[in-house]
VMD Tcl script that builds the backbone (N, CA, C; Angstrom):
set m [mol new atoms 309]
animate dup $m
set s [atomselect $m all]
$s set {name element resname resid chain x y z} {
  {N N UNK 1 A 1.850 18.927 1.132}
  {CA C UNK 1 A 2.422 18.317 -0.042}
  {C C UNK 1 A 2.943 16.918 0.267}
  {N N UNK 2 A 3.673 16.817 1.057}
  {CA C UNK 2 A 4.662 15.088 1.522}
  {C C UNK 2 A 3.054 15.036 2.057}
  {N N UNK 3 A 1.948 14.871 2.138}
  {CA C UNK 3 A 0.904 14.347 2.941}
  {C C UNK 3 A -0.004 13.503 1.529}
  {N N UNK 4 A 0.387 14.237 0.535}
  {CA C UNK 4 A -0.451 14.117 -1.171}
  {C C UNK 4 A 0.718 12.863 -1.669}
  {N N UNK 5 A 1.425 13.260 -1.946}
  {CA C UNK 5 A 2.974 12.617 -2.769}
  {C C UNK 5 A 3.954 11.892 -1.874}
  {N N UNK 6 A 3.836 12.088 -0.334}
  {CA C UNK 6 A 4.624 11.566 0.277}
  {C C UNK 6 A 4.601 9.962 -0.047}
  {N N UNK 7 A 5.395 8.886 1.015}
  {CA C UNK 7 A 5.682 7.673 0.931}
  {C C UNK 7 A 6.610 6.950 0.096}
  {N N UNK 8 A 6.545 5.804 0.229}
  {CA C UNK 8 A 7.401 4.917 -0.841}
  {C C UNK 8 A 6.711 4.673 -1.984}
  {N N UNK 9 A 5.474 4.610 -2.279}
  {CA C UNK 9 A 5.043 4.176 -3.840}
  {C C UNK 9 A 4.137 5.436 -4.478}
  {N N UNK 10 A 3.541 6.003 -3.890}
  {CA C UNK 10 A 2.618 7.266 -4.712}
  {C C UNK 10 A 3.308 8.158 -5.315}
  {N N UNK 11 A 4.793 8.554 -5.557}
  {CA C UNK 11 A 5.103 9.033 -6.788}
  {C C UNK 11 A 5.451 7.882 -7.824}
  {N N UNK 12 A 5.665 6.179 -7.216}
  {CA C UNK 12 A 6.096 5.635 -8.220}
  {C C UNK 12 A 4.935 5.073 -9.381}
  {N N UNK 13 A 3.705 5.142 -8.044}
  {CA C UNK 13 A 2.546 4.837 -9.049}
  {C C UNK 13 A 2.043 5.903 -9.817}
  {N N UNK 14 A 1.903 7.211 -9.331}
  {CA C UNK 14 A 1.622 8.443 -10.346}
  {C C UNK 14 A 2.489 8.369 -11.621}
  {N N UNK 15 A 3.812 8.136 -11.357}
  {CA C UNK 15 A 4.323 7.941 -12.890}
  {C C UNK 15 A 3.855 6.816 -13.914}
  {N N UNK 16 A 3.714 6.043 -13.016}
  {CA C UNK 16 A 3.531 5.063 -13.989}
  {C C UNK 16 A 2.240 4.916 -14.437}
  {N N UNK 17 A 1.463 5.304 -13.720}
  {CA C UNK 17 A -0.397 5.944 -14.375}
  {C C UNK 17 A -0.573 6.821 -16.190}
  {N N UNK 18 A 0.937 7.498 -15.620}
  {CA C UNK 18 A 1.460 8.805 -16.176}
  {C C UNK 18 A 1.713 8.323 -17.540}
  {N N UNK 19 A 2.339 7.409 -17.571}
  {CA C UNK 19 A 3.202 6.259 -18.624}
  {C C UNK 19 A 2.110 5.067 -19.040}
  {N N UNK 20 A 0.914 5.348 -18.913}
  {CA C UNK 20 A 0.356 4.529 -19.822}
  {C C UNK 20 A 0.145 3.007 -19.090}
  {N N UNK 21 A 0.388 3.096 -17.835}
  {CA C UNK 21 A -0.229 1.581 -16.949}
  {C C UNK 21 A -1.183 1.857 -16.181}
  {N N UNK 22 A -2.381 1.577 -16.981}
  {CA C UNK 22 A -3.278 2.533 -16.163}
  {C C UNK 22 A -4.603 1.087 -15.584}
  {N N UNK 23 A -4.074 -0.307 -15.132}
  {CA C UNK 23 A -5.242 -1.266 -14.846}
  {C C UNK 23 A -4.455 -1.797 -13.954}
  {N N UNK 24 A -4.904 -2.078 -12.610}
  {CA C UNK 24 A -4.617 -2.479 -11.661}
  {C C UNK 24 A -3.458 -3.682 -11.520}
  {N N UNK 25 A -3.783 -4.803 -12.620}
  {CA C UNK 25 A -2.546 -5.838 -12.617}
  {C C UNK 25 A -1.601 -5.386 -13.301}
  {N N UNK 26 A -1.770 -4.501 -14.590}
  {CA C UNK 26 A -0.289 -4.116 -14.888}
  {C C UNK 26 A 0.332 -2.950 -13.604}
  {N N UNK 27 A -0.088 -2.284 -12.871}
  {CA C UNK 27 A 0.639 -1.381 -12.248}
  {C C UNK 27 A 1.353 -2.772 -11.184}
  {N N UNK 28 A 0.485 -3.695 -10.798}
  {CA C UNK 28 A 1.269 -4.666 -10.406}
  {C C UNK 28 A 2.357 -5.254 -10.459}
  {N N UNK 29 A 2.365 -5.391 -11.787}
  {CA C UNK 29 A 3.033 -6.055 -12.568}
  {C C UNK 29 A 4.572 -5.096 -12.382}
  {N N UNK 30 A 4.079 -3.982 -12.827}
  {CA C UNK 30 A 4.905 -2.500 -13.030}
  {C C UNK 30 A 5.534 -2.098 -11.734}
  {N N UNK 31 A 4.985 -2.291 -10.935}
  {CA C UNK 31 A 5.914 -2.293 -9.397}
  {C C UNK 31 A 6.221 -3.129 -8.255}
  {N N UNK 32 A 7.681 -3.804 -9.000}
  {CA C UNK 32 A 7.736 -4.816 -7.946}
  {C C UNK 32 A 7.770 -4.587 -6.552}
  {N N UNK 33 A 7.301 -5.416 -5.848}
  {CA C UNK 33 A 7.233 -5.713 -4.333}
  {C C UNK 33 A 5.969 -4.793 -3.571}
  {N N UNK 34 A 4.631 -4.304 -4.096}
  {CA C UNK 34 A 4.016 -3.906 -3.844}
  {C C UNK 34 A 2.861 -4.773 -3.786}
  {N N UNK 35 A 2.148 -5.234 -2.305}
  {CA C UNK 35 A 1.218 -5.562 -2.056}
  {C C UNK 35 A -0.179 -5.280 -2.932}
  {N N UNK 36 A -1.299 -5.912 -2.697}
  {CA C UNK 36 A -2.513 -5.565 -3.518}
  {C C UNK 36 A -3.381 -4.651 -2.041}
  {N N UNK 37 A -3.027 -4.937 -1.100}
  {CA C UNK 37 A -3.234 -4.102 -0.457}
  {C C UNK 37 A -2.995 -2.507 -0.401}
  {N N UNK 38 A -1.799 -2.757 -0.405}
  {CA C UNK 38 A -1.136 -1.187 -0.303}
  {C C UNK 38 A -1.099 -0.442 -1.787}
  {N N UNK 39 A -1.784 -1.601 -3.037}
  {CA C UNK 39 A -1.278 -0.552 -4.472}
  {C C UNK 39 A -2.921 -0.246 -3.850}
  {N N UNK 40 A -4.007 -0.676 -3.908}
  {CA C UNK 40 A -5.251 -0.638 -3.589}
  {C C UNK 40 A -5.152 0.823 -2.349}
  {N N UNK 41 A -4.809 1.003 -1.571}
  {CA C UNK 41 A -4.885 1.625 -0.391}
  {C C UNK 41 A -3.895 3.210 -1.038}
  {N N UNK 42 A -2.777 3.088 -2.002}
  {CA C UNK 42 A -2.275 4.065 -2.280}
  {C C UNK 42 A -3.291 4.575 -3.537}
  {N N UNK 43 A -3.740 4.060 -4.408}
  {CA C UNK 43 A -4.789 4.540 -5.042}
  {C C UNK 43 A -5.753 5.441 -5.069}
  {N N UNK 44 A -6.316 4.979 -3.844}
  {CA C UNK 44 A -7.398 5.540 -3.297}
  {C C UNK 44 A -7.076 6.981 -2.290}
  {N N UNK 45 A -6.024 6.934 -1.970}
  {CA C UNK 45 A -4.937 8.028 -0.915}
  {C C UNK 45 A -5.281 9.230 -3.006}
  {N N UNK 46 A -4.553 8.718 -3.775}
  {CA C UNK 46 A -3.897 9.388 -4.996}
  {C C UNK 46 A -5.848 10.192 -5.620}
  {N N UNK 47 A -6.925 9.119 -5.354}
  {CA C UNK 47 A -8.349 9.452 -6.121}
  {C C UNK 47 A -8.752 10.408 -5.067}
  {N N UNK 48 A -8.150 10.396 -3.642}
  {CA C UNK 48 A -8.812 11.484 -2.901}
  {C C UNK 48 A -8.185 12.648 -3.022}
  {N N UNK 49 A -7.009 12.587 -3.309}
  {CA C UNK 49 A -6.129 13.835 -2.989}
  {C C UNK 49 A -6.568 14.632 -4.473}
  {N N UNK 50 A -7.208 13.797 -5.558}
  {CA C UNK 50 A -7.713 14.112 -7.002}
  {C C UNK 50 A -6.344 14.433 -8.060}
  {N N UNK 51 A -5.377 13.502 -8.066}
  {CA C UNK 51 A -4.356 13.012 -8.997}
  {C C UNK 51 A -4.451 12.107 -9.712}
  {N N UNK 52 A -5.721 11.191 -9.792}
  {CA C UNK 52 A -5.758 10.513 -10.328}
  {C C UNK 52 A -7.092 10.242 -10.577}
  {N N UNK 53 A -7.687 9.693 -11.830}
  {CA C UNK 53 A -9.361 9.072 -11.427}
  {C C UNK 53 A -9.735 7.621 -12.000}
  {N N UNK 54 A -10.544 7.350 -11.688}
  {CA C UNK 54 A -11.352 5.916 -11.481}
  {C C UNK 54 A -11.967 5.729 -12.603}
  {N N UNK 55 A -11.963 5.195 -13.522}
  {CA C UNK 55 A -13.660 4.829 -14.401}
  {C C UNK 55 A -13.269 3.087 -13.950}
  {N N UNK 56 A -14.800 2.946 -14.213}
  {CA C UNK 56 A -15.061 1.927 -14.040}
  {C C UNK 56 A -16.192 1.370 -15.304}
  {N N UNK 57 A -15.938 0.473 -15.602}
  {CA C UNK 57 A -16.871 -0.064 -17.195}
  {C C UNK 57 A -17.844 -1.176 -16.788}
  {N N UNK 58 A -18.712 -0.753 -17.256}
  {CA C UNK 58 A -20.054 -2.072 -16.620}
  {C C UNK 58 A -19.855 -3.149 -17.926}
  {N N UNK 59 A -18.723 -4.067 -17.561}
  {CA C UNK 59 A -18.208 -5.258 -18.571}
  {C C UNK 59 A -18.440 -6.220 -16.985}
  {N N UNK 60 A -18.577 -7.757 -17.681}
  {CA C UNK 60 A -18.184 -8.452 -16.827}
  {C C UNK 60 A -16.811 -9.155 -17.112}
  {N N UNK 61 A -15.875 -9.687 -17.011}
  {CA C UNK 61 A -15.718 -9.129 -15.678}
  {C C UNK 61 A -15.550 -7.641 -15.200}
  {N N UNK 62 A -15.367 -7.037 -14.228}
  {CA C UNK 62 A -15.619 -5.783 -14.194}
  {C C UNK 62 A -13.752 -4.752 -14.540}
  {N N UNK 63 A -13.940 -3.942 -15.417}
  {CA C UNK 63 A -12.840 -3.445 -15.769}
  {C C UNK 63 A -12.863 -1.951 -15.124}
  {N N UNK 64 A -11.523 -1.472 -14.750}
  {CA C UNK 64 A -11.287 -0.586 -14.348}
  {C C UNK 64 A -9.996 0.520 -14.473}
  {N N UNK 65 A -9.727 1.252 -14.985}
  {CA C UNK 65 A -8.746 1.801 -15.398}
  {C C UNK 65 A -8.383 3.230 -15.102}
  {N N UNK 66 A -7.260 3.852 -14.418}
  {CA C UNK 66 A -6.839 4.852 -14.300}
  {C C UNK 66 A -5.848 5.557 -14.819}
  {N N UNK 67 A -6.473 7.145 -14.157}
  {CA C UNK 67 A -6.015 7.825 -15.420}
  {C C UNK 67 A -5.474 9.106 -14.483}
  {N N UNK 68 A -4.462 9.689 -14.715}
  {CA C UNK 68 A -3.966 11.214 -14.108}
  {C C UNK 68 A -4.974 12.448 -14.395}
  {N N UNK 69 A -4.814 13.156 -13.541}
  {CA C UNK 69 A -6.448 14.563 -13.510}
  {C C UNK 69 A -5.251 15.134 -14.069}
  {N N UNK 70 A -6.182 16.275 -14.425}
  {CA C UNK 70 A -4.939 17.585 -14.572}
  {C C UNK 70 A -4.533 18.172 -13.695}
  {N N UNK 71 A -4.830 17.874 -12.233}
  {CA C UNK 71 A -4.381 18.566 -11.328}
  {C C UNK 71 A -2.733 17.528 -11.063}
  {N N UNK 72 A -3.331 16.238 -11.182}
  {CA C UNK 72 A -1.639 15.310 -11.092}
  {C C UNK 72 A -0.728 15.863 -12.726}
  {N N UNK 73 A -1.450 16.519 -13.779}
  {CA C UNK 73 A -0.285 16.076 -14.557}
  {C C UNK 73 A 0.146 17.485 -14.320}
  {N N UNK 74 A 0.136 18.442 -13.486}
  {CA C UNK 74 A 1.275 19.282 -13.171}
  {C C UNK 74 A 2.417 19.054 -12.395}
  {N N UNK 75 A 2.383 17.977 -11.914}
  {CA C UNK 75 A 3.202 17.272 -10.885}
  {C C UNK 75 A 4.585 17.128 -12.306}
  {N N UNK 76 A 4.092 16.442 -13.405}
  {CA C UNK 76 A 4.530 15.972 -14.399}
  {C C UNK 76 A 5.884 16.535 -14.270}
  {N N UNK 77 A 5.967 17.727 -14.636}
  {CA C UNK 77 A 7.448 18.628 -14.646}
  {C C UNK 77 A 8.689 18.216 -13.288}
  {N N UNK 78 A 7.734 17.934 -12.423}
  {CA C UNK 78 A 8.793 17.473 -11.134}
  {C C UNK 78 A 9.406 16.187 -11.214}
  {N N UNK 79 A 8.316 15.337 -11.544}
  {CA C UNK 79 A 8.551 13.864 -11.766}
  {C C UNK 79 A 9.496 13.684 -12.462}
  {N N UNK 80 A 8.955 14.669 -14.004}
  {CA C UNK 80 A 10.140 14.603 -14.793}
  {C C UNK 80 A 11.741 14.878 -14.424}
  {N N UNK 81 A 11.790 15.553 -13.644}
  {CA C UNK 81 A 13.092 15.984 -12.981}
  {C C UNK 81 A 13.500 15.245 -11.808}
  {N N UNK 82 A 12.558 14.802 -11.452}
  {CA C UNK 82 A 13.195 13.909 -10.285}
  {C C UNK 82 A 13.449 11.996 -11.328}
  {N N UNK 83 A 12.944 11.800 -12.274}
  {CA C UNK 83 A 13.494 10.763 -12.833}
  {C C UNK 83 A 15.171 11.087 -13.863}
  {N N UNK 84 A 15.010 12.441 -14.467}
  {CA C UNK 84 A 16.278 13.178 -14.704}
  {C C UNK 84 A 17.455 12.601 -14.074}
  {N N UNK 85 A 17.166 13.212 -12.673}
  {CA C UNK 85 A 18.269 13.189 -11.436}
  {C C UNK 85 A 18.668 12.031 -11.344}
  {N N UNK 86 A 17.615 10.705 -10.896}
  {CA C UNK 86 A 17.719 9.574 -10.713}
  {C C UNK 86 A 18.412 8.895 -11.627}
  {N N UNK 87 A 18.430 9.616 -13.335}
  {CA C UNK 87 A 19.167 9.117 -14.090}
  {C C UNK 87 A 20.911 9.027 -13.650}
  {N N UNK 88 A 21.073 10.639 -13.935}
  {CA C UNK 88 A 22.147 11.028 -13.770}
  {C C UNK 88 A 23.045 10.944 -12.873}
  {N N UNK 89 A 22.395 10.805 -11.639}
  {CA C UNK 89 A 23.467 10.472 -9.968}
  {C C UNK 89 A 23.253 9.211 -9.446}
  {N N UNK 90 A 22.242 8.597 -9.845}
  {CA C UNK 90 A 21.639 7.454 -8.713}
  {C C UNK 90 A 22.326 6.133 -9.773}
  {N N UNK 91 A 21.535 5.759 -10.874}
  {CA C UNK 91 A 22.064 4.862 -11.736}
  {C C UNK 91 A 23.635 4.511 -12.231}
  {N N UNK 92 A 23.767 6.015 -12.199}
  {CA C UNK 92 A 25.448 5.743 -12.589}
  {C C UNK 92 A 26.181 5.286 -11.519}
  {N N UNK 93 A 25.906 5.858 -10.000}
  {CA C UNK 93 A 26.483 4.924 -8.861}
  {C C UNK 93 A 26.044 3.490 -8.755}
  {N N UNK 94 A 24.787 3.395 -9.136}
  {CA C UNK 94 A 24.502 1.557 -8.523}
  {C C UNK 94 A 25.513 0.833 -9.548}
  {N N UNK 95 A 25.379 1.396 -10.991}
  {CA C UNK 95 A 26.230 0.699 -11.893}
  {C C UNK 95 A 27.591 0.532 -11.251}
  {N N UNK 96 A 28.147 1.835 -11.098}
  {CA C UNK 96 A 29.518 1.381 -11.357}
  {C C UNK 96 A 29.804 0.663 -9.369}
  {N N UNK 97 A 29.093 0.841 -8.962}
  {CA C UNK 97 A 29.393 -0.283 -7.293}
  {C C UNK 97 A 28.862 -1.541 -7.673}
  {N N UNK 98 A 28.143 -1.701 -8.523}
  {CA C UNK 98 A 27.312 -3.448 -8.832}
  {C C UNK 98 A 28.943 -3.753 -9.795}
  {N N UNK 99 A 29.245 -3.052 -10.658}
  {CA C UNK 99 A 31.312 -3.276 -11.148}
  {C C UNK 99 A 31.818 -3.412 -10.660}
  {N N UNK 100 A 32.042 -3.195 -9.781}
  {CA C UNK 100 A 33.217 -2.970 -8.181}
  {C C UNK 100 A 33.361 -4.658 -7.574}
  {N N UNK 101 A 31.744 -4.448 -7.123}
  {CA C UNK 101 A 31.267 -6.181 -6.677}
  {C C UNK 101 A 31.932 -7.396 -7.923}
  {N N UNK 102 A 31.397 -7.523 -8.728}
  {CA C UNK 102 A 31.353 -8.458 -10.097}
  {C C UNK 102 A 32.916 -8.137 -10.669}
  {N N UNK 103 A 33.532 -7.283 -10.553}
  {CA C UNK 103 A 35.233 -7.397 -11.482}
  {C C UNK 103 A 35.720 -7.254 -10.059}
}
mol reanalyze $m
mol bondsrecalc $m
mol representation Tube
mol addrep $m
C-alpha cells in the first residue's frame, strides 16, 4: 500500500485528478512546488499501479487528460477522511500559530 500511495505528492495528485484537474498544466498549476519531472514520473508510478488512466487525443497539439479508474476511486472514502482530518486538526493549528506570529 505506502508502495501505491506512498510519498509526498501521489495522494496529492490522486485528489486532485479526483477534483476535476485532470491535464497536465493545470495539475501544475494545482500543485505548487512540483517539478515537471516528478508530476510526470508520479503519474506514471499512479497509471501503473492502475489509479489512474491516460487518454490521449490525436489533436495537434497533442492533448492529454487524466482520469481516476475505479480501482483509485475507492481510495476516495480515505482521502475523503484524511482531507476531513486535515481540516479539523492541521488548519486550525497553522491558523491560530500564523496569529500568534502576526498579533
Amino acid at each position: 500500500m505506502q508502495q501505491i500511495i506512498g510519498g509526498k505528492w501521489r495522494i496529492i495528485i490522486l485528489w486532485a485528478i479526483g477534483n476535476d484537474v485532470n491535464r497536465f498544466g493545470m495539475l501544475q498549476r494545482a500543485i505548487p512546488g512540483i517539478t515537471k519531472k516528478m508530476l510526470t514520473t508520479e503519474l506514471r508510478a499512479l497509471e501503473e499501479a492502475g489509479l489512474i488512466s491516460r487518454t490521449v487525443f490525436p489533436v495537434v497539439p497533442p492533448r492529454v487528460e487524466y482520469a481516476v479508474t475505479p480501482l483509485g476511486e475507492t481510495l476516495r472514502p480515505a482521502l475523503e477522511a484524511l482531507d476531513l482530518w486535515g481540516e479539523t486538526h492541521v488548519l486550525p493549528n497553522r491558523e491560530a500559530s500564523e496569529s500568534a506570529v502576526v498579533g
